[in-house]
Backbone as a ProteinNet text record, in pm:
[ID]
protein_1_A
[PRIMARY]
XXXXXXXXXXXXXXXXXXXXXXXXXXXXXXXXXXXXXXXXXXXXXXXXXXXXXXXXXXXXXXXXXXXXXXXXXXXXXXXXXXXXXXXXXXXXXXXXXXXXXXXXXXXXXXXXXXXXXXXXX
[TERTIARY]
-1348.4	-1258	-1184.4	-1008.5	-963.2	-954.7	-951.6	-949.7	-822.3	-709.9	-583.9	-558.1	-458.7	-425.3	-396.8	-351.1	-227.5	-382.9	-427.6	-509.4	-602.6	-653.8	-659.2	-514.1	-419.3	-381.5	-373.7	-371.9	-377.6	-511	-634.1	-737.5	-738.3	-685.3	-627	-508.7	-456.5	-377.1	-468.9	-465.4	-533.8	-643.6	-756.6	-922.5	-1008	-952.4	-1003.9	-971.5	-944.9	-967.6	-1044.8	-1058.3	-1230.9	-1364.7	-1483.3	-1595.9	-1626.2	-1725.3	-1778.3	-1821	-1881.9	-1964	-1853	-1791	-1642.9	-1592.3	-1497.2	-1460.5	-1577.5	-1704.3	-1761.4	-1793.6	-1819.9	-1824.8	-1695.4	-1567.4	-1417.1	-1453.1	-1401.1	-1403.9	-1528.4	-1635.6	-1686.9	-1658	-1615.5	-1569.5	-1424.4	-1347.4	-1167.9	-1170	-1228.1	-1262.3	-1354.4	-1502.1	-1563	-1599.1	-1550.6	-1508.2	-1686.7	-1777.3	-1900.2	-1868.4	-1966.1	-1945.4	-2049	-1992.4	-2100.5	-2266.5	-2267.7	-2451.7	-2445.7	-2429	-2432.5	-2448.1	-2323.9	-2264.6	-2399.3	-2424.6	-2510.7	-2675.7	-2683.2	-2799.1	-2819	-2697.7	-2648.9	-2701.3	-2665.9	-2625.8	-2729	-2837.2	-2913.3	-2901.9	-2801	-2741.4	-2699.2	-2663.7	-2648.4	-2528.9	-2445.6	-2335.7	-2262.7	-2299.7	-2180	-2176	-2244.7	-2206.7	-2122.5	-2140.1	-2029.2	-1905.8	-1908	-1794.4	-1698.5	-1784.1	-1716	-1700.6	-1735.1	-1688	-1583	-1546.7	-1434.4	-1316.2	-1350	-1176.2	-1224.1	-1277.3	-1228.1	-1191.4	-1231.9	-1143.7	-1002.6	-963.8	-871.2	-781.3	-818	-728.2	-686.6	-762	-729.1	-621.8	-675.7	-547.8	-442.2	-443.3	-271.6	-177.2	-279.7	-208.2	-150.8	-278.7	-190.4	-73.5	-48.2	77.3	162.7	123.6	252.9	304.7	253.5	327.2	307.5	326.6	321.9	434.5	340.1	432.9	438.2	322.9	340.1	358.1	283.7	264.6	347.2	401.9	556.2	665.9	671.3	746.5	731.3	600	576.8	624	570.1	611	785.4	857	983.7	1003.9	967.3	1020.9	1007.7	910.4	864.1	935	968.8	1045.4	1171.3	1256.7	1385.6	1371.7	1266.6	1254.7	1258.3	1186.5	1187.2	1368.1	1383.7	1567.8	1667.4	1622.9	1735.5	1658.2	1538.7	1503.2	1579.7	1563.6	1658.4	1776.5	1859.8	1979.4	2043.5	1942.6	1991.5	1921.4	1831.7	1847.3	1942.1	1995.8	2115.3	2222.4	2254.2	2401.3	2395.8	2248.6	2283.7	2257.1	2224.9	2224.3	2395.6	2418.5	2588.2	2660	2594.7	2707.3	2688.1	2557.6	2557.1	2587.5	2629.4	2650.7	2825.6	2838.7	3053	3117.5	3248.2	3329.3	3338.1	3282	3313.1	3203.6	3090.3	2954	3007.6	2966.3	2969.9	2831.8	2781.3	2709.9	2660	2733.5	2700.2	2672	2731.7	2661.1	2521.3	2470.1	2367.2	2284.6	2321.4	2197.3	2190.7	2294.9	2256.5	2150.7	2198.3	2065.9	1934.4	1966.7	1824.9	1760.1	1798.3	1780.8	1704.8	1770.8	1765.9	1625.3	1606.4	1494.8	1334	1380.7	1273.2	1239.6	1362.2	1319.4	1264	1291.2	1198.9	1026.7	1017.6	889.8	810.8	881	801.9	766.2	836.9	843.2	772	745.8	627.6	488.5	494.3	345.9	243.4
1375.4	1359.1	1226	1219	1071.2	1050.9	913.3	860.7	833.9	833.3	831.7	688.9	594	476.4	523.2	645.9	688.4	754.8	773.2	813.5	692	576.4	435.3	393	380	342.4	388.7	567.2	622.9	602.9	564.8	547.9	435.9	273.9	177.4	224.7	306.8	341.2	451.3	526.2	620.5	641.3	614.3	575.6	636.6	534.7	562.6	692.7	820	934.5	1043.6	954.8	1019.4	1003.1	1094.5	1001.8	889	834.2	745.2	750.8	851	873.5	869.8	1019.9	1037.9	881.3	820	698.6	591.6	594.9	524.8	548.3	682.6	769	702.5	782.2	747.1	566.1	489.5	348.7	286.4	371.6	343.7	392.6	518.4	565.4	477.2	503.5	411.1	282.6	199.3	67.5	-35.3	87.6	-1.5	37.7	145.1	201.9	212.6	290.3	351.9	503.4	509.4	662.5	770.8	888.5	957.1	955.5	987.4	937.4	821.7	667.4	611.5	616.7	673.4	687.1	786.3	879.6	997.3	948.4	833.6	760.4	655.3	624.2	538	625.7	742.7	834.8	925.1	923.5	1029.4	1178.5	1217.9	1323.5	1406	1523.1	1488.1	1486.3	1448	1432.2	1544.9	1645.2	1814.8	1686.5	1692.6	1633.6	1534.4	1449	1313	1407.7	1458.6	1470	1598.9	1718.8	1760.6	1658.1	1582.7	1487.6	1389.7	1338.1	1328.6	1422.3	1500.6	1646.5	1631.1	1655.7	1692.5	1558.3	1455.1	1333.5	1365.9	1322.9	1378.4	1463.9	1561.7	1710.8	1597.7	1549.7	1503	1362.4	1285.9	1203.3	1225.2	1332.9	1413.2	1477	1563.5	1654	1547.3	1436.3	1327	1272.5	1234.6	1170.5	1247.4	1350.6	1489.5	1498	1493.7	1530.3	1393.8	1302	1205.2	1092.4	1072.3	1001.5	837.5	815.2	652.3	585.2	608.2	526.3	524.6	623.6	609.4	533.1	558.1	525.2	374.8	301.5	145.7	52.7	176.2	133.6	97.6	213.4	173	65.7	96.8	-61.6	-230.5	-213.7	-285.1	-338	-235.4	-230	-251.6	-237.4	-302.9	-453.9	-483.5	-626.8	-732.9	-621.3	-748.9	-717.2	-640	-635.6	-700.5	-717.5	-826.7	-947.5	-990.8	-1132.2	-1175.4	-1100.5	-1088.3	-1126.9	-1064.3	-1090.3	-1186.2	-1211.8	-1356.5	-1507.8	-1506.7	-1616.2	-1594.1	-1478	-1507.5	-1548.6	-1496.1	-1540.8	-1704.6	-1731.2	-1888.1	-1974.1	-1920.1	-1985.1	-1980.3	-1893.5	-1867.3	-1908.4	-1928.5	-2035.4	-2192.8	-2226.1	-2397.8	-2410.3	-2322.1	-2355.6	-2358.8	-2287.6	-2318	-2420	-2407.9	-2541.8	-2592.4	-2496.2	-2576.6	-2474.7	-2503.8	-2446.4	-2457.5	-2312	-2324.3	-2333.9	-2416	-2417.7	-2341.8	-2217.5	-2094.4	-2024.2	-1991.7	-1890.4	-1946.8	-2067.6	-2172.8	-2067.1	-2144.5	-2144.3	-1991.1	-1899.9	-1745.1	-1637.8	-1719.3	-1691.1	-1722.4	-1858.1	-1917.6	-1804	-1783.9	-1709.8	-1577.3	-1531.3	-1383	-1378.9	-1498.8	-1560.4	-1558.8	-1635.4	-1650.5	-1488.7	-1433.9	-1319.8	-1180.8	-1183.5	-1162.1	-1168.8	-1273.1	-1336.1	-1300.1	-1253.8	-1264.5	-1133.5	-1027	-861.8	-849	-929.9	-865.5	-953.4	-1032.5	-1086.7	-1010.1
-1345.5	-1232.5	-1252.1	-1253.6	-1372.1	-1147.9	-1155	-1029.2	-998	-920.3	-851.3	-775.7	-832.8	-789	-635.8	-636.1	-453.9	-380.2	-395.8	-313.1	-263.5	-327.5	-304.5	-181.9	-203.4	-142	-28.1	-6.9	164.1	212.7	115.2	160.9	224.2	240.4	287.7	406.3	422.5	496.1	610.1	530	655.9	672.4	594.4	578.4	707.6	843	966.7	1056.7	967.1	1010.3	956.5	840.8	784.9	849.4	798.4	930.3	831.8	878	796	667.6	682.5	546.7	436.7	436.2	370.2	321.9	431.6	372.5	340.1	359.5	250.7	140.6	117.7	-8.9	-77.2	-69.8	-107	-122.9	-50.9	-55.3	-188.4	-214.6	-331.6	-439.8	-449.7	-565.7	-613.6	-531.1	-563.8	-582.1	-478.1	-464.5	-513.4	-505.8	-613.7	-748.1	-780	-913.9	-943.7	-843.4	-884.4	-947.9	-1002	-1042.7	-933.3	-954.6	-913.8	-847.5	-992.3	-997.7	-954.5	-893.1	-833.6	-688.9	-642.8	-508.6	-467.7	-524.2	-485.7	-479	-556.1	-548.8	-391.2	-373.6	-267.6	-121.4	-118.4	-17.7	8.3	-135.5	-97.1	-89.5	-167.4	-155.9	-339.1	-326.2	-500.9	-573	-660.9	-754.1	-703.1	-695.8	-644.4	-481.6	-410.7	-288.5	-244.4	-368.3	-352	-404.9	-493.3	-540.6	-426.9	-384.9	-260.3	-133.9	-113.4	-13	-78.6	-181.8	-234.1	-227.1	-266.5	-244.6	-102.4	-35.9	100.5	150.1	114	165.4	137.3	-39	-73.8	-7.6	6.6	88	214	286.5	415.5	445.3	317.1	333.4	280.4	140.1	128.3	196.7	289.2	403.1	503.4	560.2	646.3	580.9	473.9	440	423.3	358.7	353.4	500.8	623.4	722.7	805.5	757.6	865.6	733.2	660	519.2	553.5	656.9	677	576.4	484.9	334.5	274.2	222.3	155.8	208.7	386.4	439.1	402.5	429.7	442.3	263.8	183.9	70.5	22.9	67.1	32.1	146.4	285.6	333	258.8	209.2	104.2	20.9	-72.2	-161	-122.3	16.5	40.1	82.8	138.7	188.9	65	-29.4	-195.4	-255.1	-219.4	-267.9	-164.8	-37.4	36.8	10	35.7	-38.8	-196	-297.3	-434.7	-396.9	-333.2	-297.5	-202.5	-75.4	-13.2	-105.5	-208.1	-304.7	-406.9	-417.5	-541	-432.4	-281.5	-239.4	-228	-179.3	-201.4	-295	-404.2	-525.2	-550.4	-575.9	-603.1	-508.2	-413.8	-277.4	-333.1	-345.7	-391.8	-499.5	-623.1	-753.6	-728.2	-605	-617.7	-604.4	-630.6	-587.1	-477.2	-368.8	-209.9	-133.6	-150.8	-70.1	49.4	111	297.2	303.1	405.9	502.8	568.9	634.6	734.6	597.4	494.6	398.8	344.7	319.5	309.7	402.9	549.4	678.2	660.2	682.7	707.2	535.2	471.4	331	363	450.5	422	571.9	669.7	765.7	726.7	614.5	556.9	497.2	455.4	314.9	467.2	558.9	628.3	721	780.8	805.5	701.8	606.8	503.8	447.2	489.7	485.8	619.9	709.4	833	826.3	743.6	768.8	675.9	582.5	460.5	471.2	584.8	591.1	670.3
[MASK]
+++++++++++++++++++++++++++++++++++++++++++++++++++++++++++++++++++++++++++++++++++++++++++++++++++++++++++++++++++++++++

C-alpha cells in the first residue's frame, strides 16, 4: 500500500470527522510513517484491520473534499497569497530602483507585503 502525500494533508484538514480510532490509526500510518504490523500491534487488532480502517478513512476524507473541496480551496488561496507577495516586492523594488520613487507606490507595496503576512499566518 505506497502511502499518499494528499491524503496526509486532508487528514490535517478534515481528520476530526473520523472517530478516533480511524484518525489515530491514519495519523500513524501518514504521520508517523509506522507500518502495519506496528499500528496493529499498537491497537490490538490485526494488519487486514489497520489496513481496512485505512481505506475507509481514506474513502471518507476523499468523498469530504470531493464535495466540500476545503483543501484545495485553502491550497490555491495559498498559492495566490505567495504570487501577490512576489509581486508587491517586485513593484517596490522596481519603484526604489527608478528615477523618481513614489512614496504612495512604496507605502501601498509595503501594505500589500504586510496584508499578506497576516492571511498566511
Amino acid at each position: 500500500m505506497a502511502k499518499n502525500l494528499e491524503i496526509s494533508y486532508l487528514l490535517d484538514f478534515y481528520g476530526r470527522v473520523l472517530t478516533e480510532k480511524q484518525r489515530d490509526v491514519m495519523e500513524q500510518y501518514y504521520n508517523d510513517d509506522l507500518s502495519l504490523a506496528e499500528i496493529a500491534a499498537n491497537f490490538g487488532i490485526s494488519r487486514q484491520g489497520v489496513r481496512d480502517a485505512i481505506k475507509r478513512g481514506e474513502a471518507i476524507l476523499l468523498d469530504l473534499e470531493d464535495k466540500v473541496g476545503f483543501a484545495g480551496r485553502y491550497r490555491e488561496v495559498q498559492r495566490d497569497v505567495a504570487r501577490i507577495e512576489e509581486l508587491a516586492r517586485d513593484i517596490r523594488f522596481e519603484n526604489e530602483e527608478g528615477y523618481a520613487p513614489s512614496e504612495k507606490v512604496s507605502r501601498d507595496a509595503g501594505e500589500i507585503l504586510a496584508l499578506t503576512e497576516r492571511i498566511s499566518d
